[in-house]
Residue frames relative to the residue before (quaternion, step in Angstrom):
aa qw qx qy qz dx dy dz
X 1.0000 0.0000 0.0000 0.0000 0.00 0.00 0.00
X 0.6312 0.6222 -0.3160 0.3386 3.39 0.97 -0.60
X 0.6325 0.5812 -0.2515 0.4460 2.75 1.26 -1.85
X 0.5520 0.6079 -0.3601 0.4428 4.17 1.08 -1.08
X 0.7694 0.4052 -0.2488 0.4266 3.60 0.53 -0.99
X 0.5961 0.5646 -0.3699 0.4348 3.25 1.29 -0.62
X 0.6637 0.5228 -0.3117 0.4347 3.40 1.06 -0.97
X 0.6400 0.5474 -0.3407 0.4179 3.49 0.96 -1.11
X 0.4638 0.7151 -0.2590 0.4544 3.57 1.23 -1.14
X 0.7003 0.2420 -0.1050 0.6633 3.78 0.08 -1.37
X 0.7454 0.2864 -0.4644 0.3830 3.80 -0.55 0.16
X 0.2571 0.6382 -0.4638 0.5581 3.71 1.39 -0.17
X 0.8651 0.4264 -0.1657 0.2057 3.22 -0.40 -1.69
X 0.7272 0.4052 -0.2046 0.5150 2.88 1.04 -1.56
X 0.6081 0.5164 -0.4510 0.4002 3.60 1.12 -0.18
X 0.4130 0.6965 -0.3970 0.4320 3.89 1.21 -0.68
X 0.8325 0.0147 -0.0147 0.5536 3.82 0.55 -1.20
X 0.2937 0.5925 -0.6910 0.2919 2.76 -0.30 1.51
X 0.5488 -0.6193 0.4740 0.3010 3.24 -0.76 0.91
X 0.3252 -0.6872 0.4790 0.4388 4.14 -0.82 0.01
X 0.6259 -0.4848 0.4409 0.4229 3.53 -0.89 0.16
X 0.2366 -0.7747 0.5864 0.0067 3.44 -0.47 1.05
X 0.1246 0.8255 -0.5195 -0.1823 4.06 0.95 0.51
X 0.2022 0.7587 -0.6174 0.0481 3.81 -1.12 0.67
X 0.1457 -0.7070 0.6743 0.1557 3.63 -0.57 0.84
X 0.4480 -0.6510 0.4217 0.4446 3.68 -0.98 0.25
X 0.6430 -0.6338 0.3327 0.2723 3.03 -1.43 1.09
X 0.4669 0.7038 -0.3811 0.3762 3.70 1.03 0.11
X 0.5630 0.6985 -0.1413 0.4186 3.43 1.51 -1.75
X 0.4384 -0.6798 0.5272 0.2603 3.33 0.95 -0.70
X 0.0591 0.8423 -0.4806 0.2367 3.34 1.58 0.91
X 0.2601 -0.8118 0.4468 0.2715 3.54 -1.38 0.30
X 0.5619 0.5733 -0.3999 0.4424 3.04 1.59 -0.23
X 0.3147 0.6400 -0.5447 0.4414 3.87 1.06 0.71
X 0.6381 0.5771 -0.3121 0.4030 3.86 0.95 -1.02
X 0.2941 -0.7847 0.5215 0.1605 3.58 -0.36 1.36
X 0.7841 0.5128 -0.2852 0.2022 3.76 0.70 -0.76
X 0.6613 -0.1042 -0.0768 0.7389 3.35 1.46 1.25
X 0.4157 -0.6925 0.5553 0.1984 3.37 -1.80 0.19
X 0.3225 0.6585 -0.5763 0.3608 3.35 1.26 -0.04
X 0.5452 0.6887 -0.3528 0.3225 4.04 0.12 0.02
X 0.6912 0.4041 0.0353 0.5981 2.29 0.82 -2.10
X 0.6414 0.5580 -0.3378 0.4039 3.45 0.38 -0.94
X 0.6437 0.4450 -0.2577 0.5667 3.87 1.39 -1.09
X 0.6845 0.4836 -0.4209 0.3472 3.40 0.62 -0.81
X 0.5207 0.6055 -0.3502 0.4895 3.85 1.11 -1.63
X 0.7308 0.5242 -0.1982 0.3898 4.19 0.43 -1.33
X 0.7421 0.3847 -0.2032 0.5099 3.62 1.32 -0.55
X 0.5785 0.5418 -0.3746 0.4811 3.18 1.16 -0.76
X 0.6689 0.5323 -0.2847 0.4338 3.82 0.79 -1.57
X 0.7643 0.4702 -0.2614 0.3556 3.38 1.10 -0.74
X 0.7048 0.2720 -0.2912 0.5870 3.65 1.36 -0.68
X 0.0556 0.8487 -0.4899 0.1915 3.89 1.06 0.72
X 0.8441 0.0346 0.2289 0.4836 3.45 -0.41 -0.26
X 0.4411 0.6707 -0.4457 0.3962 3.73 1.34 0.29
X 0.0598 0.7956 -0.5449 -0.2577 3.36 -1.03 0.34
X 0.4909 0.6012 -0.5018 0.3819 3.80 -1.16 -0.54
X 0.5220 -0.4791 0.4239 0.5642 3.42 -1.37 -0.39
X 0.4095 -0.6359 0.5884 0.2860 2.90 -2.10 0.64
X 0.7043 -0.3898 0.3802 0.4554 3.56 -1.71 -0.31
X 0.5267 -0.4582 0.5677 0.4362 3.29 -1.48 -0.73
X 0.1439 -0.8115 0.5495 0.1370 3.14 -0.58 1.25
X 0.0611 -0.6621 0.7439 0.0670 4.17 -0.56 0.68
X 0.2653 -0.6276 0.7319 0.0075 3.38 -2.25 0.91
X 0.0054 -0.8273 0.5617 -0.0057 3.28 -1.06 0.98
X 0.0541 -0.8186 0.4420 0.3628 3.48 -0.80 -0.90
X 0.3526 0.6652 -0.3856 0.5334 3.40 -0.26 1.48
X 0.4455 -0.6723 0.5031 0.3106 3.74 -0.88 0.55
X 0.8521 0.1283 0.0598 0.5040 3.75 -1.63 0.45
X 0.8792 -0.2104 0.1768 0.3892 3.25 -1.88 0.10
X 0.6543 0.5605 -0.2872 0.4186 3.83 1.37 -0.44
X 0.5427 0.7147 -0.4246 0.1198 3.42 1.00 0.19
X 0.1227 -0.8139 0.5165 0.2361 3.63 -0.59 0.62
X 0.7007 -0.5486 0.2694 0.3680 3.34 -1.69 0.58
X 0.6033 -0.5075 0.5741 0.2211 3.06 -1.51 0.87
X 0.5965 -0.4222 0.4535 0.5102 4.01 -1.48 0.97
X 0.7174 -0.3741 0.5215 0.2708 2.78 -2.10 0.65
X 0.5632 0.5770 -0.4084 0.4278 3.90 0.80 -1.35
X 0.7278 0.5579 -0.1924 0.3493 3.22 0.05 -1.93
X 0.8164 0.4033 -0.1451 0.3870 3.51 0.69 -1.08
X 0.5846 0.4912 -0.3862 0.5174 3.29 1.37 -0.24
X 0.5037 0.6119 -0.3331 0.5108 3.58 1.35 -1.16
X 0.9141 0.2482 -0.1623 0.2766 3.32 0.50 -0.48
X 0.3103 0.4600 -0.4121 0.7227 3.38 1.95 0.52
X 0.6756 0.3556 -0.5235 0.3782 4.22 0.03 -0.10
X 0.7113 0.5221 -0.2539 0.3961 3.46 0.98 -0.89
X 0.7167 0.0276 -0.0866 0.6914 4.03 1.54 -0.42
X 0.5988 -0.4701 0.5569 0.3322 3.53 -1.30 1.73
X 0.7824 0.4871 -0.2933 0.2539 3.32 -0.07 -2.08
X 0.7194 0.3997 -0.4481 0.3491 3.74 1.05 -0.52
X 0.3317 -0.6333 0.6972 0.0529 3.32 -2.03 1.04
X 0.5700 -0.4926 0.5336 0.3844 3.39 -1.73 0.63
X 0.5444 -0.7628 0.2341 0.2588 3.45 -1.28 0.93
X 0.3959 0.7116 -0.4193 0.4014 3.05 2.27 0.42
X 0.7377 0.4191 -0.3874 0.3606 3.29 0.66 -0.78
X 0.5331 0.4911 -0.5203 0.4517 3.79 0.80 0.45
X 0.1482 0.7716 -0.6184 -0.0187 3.82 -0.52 0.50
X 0.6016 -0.4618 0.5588 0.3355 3.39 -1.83 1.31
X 0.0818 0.7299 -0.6537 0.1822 3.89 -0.83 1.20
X 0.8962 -0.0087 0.1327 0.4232 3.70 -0.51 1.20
X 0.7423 -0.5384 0.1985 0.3460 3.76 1.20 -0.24
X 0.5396 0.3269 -0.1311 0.7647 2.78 2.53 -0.09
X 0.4355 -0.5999 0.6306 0.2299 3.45 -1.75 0.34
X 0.1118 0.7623 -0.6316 0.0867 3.34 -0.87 1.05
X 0.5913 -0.5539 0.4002 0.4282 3.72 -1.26 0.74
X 0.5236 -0.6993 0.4548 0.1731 3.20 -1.22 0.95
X 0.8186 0.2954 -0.3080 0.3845 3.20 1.78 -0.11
X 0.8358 0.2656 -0.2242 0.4250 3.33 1.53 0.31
X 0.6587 -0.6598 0.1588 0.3250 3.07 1.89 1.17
X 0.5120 0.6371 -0.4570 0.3510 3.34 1.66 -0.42
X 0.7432 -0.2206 0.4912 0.3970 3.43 -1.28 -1.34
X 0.2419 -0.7986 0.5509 -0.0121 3.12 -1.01 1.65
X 0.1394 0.7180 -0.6607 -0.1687 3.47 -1.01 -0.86
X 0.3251 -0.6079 0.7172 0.1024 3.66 -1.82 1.03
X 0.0077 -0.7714 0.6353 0.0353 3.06 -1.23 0.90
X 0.0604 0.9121 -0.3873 0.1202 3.58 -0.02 0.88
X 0.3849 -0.7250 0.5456 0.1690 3.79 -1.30 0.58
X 0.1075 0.8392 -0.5331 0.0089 3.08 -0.46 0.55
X 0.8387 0.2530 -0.2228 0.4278 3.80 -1.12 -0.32
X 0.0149 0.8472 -0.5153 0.1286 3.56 0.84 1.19
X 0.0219 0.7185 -0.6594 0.2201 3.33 -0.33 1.17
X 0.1172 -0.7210 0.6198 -0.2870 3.59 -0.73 2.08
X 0.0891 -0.7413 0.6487 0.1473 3.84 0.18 1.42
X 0.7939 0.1536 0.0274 0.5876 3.56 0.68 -0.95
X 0.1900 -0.8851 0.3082 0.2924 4.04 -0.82 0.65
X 0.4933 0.5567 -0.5959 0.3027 2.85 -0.01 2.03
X 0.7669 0.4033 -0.1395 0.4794 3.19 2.28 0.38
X 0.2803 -0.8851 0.3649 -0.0701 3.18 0.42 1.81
X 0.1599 0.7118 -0.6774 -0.0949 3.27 -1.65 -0.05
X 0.4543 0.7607 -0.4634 0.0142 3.08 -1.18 0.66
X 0.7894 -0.3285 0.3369 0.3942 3.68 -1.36 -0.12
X 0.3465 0.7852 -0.4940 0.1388 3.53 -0.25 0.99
X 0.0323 0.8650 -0.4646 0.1868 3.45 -0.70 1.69
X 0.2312 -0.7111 0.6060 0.2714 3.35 -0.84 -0.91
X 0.1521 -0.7278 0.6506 0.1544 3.79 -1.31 0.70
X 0.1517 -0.6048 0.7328 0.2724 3.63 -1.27 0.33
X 0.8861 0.2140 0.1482 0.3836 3.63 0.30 -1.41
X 0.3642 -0.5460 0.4848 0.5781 3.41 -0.99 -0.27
X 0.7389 0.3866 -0.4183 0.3601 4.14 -0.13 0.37
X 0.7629 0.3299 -0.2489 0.4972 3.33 1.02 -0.66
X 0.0240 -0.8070 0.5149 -0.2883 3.78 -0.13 1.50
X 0.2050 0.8087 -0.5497 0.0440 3.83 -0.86 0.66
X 0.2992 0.7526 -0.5549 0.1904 3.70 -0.12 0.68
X 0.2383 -0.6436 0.7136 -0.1406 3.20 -1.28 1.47
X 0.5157 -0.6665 0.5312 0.0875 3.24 -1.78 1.53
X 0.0884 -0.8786 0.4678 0.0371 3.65 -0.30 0.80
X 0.2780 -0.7006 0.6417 0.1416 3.34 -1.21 0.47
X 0.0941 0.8691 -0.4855 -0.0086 3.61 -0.60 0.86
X 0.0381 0.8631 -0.5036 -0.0068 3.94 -0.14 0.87
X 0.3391 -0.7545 0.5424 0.1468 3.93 -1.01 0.85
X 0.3299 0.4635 -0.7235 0.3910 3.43 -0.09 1.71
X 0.8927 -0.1097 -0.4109 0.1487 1.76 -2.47 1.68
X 0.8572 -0.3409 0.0255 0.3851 2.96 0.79 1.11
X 0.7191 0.4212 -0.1191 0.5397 3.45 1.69 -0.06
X 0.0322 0.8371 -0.3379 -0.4289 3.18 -0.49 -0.17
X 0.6696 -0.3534 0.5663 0.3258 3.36 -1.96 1.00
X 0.1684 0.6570 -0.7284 0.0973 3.39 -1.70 1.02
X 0.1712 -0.7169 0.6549 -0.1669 3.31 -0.58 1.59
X 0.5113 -0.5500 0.6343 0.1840 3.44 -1.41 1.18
X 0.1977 -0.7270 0.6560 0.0450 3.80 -0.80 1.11
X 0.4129 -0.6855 0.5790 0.1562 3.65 -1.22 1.65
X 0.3329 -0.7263 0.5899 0.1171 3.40 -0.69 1.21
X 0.4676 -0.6224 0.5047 0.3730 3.92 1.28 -0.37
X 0.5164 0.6760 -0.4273 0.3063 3.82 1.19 -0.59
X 0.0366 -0.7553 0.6544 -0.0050 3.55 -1.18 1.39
X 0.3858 -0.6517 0.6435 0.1113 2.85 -0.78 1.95
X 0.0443 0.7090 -0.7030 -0.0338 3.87 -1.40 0.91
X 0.4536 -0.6896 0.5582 0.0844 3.68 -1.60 0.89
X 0.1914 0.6656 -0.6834 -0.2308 3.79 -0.57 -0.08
X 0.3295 -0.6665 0.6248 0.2386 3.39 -1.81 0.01
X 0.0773 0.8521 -0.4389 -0.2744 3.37 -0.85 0.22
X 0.3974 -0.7463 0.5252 0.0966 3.43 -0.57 1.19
């Protein structure tokens, strides 16, 4: 039991100072979070990039939407081309389709993934929050709560603390 608290103790900690994630490609690159007229872009671009980061092998099909779960719909024409120039791997979000309990490419049957924004909530429109993830399946799911502000020209997207304390018991 000790050891548990000890662990819980030091991940506390190390979570305290971590720095937030500060996403910024340089603005030369053809970055989207340079695009002032919403962050949903940026918000997809920061979410794909973290996600095929350091991956190797082939990846999935990657499809962008905007919307929650199996309900996403496509994203402006602008937005989506902007974002198939910036990753080979992205497809239009028809060509993922919900198939059997997973998302696979509609034209070559492999593996898919959606990646999608949803509950956008803008008090003012250069300060955002919202829900930004990606489903493959009905087990294999990742979305995280964001915080997104436009200064100096980009926009800043930071991971937003929900306050949520994950606890363990053991039984011995």
């Amino acid at each position: 039991m000790r050891s548990i608290f000890t662990l819980l103790m030091a991940i506390m900690v190390l979570a305290s100072c971590a720095a937030p994630l500060n996403y910024r490609l340089a603005r030369d690159d053809g970055s989207l979070a340079s695009l002032p007229d919403g962050p949903v872009p940026a918000l997809l671009e920061y979410r794909i990039a973290t996600f095929v980061d350091g991956r190797e092998g082939e990846l999935p099909t990657i499809c962008a939407g905007m919307g929650h779960d199996t309900k996403a719909e496509a994203l402006p024409e602008s937005e989506q081309l902007a974002l198939m120039e910036h990753f080979a791997i992205v497809a239009p979000l028809d060509r993922c389709e919900w198939m059997g309990g997973s998302y696979r490419d509609a034209i070559t049957g492999e593996t898919a993934i959606v990646f999608d924004v949803h509950d956008l909530d803008c008090k003012i429109y250069d300060q955002c929050t919202a829900w930004a993830g990606y489903r493959q399946d009905a087990k294999v799911n990742g979305w995280s709560f964001f915080e997104a502000r436009f200064r100096n020209g980009y926009w800043q997207i930071r991971p937003k603390d929900m306050g949520i304390i994950l606890t363990a018991q053991t039984n011995k």
